[in-house]
N, CA, C and O atoms as CSV, one atom per row, in Angstrom:
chain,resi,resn,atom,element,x,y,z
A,1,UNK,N,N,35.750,-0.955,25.222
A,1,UNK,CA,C,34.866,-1.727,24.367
A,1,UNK,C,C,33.402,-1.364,24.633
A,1,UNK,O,O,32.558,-1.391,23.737
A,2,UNK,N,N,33.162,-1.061,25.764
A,2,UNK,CA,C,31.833,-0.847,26.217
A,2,UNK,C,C,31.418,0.512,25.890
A,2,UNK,O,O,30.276,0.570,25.434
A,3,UNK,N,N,32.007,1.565,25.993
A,3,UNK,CA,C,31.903,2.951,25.552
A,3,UNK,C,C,31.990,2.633,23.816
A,3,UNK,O,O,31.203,3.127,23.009
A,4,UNK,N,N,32.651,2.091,23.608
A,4,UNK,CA,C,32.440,2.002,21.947
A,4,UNK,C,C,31.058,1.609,21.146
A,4,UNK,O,O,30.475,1.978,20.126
A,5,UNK,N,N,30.871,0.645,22.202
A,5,UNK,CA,C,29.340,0.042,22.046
A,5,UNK,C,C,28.193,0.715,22.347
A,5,UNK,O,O,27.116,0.370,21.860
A,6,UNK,N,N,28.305,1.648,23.104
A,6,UNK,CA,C,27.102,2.794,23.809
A,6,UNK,C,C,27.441,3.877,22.791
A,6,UNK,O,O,26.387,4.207,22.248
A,7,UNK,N,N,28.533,4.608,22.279
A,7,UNK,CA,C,28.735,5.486,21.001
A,7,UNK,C,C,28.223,4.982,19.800
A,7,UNK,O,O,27.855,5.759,18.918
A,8,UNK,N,N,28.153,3.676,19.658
A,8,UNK,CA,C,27.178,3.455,17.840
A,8,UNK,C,C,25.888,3.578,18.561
A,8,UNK,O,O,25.388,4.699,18.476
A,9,UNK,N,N,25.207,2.676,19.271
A,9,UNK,CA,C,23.740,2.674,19.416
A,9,UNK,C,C,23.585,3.923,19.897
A,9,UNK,O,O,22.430,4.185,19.562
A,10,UNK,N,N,24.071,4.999,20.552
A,10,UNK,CA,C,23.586,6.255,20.597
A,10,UNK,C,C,23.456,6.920,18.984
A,10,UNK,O,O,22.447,7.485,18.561
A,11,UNK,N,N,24.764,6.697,18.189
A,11,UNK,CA,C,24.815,7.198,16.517
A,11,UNK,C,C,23.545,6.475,15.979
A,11,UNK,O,O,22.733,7.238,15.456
A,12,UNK,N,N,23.178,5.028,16.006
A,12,UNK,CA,C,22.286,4.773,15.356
A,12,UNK,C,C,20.683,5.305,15.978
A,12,UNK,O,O,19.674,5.521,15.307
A,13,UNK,N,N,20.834,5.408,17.286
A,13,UNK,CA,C,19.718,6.005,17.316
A,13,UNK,C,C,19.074,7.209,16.846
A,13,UNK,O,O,17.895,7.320,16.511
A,14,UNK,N,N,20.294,8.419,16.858
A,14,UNK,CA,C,20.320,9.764,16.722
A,14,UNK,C,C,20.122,9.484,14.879
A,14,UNK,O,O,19.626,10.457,14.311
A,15,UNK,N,N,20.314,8.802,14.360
A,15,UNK,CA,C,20.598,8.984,12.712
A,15,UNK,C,C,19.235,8.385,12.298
A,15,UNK,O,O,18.828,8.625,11.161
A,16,UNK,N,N,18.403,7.523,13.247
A,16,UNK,CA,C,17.320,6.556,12.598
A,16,UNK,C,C,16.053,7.289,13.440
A,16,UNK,O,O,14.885,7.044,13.137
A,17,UNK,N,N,16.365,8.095,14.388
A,17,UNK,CA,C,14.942,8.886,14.899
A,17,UNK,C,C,13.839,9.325,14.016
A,17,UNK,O,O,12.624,9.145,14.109
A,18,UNK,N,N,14.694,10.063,12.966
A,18,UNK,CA,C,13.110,10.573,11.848
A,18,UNK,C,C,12.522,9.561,11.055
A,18,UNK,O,O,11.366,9.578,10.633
A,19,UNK,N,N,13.344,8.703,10.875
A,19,UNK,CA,C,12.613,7.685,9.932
A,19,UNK,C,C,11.909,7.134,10.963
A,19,UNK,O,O,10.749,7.340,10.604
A,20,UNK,N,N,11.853,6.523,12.096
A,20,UNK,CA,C,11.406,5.458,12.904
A,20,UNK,C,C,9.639,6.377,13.173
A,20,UNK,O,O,8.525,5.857,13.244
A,21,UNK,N,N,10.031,7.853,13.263
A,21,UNK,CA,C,8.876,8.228,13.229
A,21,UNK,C,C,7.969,9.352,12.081
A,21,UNK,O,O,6.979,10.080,12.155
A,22,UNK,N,N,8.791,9.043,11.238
A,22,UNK,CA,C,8.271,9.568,9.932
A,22,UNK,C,C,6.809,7.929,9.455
A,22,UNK,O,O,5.655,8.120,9.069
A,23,UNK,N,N,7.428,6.666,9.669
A,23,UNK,CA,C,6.773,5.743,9.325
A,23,UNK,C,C,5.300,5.737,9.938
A,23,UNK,O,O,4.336,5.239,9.356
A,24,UNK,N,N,5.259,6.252,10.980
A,24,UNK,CA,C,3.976,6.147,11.932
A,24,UNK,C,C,3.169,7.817,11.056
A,24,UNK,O,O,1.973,8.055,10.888
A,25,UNK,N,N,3.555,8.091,10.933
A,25,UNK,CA,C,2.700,9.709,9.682
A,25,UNK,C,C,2.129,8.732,8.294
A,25,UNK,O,O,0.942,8.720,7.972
A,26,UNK,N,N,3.314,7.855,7.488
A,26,UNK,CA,C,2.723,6.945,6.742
A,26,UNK,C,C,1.995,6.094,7.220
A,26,UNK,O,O,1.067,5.953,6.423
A,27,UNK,N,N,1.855,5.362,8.161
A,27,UNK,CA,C,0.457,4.691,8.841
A,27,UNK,C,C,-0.737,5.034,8.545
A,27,UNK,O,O,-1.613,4.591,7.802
A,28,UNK,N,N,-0.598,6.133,9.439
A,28,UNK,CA,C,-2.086,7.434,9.577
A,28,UNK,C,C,-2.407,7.541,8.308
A,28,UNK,O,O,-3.565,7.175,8.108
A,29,UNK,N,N,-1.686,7.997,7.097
A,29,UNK,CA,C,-1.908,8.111,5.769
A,29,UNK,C,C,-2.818,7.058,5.263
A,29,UNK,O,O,-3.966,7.120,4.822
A,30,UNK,N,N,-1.844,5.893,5.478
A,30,UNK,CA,C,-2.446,4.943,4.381
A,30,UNK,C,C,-3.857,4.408,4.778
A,30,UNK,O,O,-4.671,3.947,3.978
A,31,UNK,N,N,-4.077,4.564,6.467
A,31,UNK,CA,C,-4.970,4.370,7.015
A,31,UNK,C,C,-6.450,4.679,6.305
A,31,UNK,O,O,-7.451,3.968,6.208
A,32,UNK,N,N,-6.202,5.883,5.902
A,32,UNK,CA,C,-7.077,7.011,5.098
A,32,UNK,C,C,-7.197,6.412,3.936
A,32,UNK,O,O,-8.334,6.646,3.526
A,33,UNK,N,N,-6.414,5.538,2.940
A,33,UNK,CA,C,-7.061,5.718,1.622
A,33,UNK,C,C,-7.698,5.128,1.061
A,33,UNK,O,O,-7.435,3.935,1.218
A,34,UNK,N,N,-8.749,5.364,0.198
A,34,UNK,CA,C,-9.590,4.734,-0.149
A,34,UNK,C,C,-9.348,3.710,-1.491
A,34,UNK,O,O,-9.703,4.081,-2.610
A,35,UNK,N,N,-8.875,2.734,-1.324
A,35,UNK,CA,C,-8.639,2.225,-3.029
A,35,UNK,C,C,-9.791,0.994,-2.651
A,35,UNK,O,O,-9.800,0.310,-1.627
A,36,UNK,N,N,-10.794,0.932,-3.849
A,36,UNK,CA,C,-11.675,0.056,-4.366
A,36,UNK,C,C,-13.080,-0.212,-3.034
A,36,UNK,O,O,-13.055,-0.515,-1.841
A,37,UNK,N,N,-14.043,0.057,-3.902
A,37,UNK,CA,C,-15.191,0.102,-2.618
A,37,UNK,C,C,-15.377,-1.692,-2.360
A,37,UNK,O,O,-15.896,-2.049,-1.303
A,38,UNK,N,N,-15.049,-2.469,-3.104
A,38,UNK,CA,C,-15.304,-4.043,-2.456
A,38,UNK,C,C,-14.726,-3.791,-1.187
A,38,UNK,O,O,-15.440,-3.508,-0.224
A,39,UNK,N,N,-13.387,-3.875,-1.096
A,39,UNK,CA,C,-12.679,-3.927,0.400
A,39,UNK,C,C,-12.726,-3.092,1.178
A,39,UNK,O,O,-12.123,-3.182,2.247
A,40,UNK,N,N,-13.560,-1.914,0.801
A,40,UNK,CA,C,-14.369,-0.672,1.933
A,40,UNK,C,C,-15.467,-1.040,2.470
A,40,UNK,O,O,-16.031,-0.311,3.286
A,41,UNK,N,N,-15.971,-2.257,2.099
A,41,UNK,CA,C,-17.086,-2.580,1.479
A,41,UNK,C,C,-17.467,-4.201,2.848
A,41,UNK,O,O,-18.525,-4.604,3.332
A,42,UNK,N,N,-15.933,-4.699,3.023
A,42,UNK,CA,C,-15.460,-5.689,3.289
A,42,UNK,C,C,-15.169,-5.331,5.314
A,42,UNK,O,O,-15.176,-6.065,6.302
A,43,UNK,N,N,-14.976,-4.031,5.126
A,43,UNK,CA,C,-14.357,-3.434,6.085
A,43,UNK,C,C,-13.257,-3.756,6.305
A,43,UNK,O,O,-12.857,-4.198,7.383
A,44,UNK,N,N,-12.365,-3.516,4.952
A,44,UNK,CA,C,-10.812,-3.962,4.673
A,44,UNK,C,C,-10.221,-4.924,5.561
A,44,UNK,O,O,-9.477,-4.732,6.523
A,45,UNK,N,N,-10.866,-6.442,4.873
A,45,UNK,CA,C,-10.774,-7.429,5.144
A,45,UNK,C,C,-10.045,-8.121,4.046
A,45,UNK,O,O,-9.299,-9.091,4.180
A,46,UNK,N,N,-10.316,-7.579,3.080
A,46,UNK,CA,C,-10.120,-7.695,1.618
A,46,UNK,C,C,-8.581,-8.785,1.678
A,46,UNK,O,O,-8.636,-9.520,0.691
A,47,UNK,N,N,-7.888,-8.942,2.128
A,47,UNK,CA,C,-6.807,-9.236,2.195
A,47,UNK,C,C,-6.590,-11.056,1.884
A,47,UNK,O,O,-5.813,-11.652,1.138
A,48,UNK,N,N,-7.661,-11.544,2.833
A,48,UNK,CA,C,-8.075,-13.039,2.768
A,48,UNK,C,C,-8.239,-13.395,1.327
A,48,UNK,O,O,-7.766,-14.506,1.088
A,49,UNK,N,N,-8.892,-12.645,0.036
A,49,UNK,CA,C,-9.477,-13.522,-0.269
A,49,UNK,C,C,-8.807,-12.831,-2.163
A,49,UNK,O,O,-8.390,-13.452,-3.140
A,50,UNK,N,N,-8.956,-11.742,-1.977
A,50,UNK,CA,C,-7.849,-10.852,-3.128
A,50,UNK,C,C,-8.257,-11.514,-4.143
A,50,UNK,O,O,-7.944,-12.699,-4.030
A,51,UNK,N,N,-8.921,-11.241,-5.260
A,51,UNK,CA,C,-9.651,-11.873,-6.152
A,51,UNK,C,C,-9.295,-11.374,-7.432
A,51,UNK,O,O,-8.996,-12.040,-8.423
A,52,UNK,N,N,-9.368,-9.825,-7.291
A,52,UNK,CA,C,-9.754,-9.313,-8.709
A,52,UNK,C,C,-9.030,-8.313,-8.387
A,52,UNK,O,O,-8.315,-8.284,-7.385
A,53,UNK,N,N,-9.198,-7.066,-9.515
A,53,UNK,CA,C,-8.138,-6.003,-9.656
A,53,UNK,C,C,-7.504,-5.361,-8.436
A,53,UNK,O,O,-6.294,-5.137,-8.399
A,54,UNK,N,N,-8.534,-4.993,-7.188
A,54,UNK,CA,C,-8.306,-4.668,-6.487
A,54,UNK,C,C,-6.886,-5.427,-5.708
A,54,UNK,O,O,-6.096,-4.682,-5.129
A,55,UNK,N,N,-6.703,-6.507,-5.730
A,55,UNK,CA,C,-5.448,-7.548,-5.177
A,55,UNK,C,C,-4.016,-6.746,-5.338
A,55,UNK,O,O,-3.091,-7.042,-4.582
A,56,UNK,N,N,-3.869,-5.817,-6.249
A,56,UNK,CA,C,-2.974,-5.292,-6.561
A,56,UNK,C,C,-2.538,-4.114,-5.513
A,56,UNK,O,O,-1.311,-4.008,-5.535
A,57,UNK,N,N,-2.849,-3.644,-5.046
A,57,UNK,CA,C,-3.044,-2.889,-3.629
A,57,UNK,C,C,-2.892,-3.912,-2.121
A,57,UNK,O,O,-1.908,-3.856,-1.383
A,58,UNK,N,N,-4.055,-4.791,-1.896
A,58,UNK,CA,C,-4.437,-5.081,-0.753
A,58,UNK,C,C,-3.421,-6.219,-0.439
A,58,UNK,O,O,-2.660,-6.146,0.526
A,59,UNK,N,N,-3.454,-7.553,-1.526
A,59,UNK,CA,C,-1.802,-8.282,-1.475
A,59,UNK,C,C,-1.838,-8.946,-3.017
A,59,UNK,O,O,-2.822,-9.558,-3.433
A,60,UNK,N,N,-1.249,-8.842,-3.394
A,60,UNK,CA,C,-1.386,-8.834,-4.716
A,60,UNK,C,C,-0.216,-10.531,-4.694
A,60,UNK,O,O,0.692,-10.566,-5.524
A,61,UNK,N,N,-0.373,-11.617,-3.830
A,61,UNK,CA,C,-0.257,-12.854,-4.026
A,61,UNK,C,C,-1.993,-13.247,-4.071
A,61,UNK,O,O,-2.417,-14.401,-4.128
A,62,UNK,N,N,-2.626,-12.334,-4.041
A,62,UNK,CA,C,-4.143,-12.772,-5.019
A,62,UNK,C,C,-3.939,-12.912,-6.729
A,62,UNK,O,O,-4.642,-13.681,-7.384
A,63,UNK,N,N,-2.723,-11.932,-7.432
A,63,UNK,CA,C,-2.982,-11.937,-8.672
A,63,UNK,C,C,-3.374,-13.115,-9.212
A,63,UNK,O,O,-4.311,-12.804,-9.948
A,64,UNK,N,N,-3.156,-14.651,-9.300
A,64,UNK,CA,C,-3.289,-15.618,-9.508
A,64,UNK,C,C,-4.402,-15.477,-10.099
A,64,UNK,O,O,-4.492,-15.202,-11.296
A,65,UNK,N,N,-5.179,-15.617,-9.480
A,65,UNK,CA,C,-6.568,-15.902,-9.085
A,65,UNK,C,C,-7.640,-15.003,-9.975
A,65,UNK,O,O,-8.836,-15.256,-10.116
A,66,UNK,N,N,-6.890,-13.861,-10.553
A,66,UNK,CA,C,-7.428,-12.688,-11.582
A,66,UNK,C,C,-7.729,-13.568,-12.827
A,66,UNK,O,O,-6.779,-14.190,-13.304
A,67,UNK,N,N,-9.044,-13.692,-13.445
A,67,UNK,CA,C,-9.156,-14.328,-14.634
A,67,UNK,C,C,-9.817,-13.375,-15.842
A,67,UNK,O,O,-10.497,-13.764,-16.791
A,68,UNK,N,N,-9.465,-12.199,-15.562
A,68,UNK,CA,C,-9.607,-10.925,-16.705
A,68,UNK,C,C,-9.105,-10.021,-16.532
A,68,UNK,O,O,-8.952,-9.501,-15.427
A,69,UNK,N,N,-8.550,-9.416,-18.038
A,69,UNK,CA,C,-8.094,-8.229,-17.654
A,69,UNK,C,C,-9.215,-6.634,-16.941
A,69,UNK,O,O,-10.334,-6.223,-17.249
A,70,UNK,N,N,-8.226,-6.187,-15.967
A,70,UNK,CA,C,-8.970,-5.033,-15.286
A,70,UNK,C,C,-7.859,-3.782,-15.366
A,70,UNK,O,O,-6.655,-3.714,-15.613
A,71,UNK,N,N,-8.903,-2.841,-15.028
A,71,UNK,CA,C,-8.828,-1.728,-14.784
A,71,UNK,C,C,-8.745,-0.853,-13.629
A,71,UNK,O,O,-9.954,-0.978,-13.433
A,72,UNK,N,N,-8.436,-0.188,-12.823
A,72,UNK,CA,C,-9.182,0.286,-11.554
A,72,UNK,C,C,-8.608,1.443,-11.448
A,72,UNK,O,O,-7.390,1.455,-11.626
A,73,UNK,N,N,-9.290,2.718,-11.137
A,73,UNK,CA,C,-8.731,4.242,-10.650
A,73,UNK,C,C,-9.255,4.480,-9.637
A,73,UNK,O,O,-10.114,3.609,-9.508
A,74,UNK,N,N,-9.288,5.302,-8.594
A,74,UNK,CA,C,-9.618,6.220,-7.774
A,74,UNK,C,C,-9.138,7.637,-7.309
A,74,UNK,O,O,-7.935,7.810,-7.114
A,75,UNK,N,N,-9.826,8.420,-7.167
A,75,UNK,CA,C,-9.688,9.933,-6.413
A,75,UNK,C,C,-10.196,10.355,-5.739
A,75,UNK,O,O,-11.426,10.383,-5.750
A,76,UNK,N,N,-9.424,10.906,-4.793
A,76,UNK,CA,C,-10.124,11.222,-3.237
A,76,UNK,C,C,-8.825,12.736,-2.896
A,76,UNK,O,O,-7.633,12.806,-3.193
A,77,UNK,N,N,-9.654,13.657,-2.241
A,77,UNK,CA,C,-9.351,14.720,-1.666
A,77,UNK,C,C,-9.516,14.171,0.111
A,77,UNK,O,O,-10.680,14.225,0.509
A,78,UNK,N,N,-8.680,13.769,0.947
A,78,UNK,CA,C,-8.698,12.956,1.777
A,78,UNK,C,C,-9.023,14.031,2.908
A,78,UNK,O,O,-8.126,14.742,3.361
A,79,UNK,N,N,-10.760,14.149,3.481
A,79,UNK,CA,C,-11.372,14.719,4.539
A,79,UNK,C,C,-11.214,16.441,3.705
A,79,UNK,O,O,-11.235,17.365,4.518
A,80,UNK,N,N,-11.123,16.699,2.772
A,80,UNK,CA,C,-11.084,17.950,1.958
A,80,UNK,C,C,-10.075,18.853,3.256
A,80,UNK,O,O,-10.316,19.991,3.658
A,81,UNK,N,N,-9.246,18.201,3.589
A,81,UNK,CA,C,-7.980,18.644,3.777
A,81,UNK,C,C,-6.911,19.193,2.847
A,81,UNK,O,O,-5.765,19.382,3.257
A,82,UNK,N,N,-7.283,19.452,1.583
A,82,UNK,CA,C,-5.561,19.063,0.505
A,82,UNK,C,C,-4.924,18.354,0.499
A,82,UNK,O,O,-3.868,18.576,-0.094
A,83,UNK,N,N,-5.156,16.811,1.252
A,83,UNK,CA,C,-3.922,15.788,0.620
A,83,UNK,C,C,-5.185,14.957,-0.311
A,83,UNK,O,O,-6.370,14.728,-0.066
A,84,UNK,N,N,-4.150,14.598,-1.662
A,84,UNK,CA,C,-5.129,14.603,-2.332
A,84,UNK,C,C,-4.636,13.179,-2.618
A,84,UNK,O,O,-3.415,13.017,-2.617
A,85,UNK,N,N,-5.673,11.804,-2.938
A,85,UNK,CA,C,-5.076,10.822,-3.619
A,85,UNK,C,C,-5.447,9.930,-4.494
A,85,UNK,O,O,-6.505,9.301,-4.505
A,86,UNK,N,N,-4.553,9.875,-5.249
A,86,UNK,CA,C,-4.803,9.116,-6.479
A,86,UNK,C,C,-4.384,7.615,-6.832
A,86,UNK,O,O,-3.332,7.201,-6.345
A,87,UNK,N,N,-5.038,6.892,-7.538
A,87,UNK,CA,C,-4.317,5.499,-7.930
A,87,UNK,C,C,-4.967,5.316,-9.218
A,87,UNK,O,O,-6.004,5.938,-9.448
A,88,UNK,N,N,-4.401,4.424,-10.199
A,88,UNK,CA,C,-4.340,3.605,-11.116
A,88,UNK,C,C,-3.769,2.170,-10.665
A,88,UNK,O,O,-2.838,1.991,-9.879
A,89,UNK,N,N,-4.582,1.105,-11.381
A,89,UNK,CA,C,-3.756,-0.296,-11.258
A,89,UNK,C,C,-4.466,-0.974,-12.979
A,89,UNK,O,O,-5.601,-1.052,-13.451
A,90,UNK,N,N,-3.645,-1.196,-13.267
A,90,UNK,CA,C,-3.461,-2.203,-14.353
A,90,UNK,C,C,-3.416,-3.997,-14.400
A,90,UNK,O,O,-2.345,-4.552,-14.158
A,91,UNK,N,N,-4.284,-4.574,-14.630
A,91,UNK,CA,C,-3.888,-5.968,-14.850
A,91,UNK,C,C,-4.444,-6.719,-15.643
A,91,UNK,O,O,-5.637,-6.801,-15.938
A,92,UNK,N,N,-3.235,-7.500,-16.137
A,92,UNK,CA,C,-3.432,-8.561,-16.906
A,92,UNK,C,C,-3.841,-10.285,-16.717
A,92,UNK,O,O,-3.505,-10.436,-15.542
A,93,UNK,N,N,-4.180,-11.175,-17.016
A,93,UNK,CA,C,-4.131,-13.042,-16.391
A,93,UNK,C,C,-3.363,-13.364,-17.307
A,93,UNK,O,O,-3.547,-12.845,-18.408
A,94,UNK,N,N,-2.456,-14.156,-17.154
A,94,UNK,CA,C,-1.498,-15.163,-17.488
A,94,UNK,C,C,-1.338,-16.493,-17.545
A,94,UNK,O,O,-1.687,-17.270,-16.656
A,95,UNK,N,N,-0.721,-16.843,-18.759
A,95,UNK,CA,C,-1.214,-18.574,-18.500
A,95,UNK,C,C,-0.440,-18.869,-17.382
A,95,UNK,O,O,0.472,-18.280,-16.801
A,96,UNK,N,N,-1.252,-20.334,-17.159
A,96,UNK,CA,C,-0.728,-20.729,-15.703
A,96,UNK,C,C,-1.167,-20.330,-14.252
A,96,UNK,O,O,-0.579,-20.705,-13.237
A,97,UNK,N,N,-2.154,-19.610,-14.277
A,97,UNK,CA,C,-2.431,-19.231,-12.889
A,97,UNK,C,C,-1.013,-18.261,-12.384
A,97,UNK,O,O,-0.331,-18.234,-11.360
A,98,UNK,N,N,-0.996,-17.436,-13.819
A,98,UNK,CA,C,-0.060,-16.157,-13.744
A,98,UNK,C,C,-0.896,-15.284,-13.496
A,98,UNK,O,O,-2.047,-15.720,-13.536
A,99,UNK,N,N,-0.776,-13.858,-13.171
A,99,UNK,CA,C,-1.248,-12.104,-13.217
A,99,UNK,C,C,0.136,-11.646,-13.549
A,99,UNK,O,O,1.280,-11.954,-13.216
A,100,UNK,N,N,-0.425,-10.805,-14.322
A,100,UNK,CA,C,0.879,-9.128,-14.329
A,100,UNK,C,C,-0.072,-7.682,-13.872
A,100,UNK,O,O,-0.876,-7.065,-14.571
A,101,UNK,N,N,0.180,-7.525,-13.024
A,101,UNK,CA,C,-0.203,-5.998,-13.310
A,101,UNK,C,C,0.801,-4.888,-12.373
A,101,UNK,O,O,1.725,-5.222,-11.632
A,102,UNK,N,N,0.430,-3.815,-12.587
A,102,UNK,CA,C,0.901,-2.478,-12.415
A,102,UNK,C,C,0.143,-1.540,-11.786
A,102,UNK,O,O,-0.875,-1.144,-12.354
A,103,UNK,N,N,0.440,-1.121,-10.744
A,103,UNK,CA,C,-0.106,-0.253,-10.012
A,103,UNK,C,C,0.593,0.935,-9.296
A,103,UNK,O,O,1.588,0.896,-8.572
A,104,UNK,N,N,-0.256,2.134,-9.718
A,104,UNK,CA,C,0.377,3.197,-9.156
A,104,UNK,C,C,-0.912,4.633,-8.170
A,104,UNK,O,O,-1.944,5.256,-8.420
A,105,UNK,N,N,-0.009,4.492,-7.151
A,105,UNK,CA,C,-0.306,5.381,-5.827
A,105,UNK,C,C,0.432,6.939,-5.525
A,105,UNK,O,O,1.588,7.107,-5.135
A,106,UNK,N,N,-0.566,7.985,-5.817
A,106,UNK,CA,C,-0.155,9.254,-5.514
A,106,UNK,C,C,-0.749,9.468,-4.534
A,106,UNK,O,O,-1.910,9.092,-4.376
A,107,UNK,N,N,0.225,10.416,-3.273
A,107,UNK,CA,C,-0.682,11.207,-2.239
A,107,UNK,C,C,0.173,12.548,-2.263
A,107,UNK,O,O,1.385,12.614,-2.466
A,108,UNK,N,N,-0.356,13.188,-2.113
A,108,UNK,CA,C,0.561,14.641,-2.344
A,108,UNK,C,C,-0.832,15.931,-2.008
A,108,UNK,O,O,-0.587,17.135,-2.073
């Protein structure tokens, strides 16, 4: 029973190694990107208070709180390395102290 038990957690370890440290490369990444100069601005603090378009990124249980529709893009060549990144976010206000929006993140 005990050898059976030391054969999975060795399998799960051996099978979950790259992901466990593939995630810490996405860290470093996201660390880097620049979406919306308020919360660059904030010294990405932004998180508390998520107001406006930007919420859609930083935590977007701000949408609420959005009382117009927005827009937002950015592009950045990150340290003119070649990883290059991009975003769009979309949003709408909703009755009710609703938001909809849509947001999309390229790094490549």
């Amino acid at each position: 029973m005990k050898a059976k038990f030391l054969l999975t957690v060795c399998f799960l370890i051996i099978t979950h190694y790259g992901a466990m440290f593939s995630q810490n490369v996405f860290n470093s990444i996201r660390n880097q990107e620049f979406i919306g100069a308020r919360p660059l601005a904030m010294g990405e603090t932004f998180v508390a208070i998520a107001d406006d378009i930007n919420a859609l990124y930083w935590n977007p249980a701000g949408l609420p709180g959005i009382n117009q529709l927005g827009i937002n893009s950015m592009y950045a060549d990150l340290f003119k390395s070649g990883v290059k990144n991009g975003y769009l976010s979309f949003c709408i206000p909703g009755p009710d102290r609703v938001g909809i929006g849509v947001d999309l993140l390229s790094i490549g």
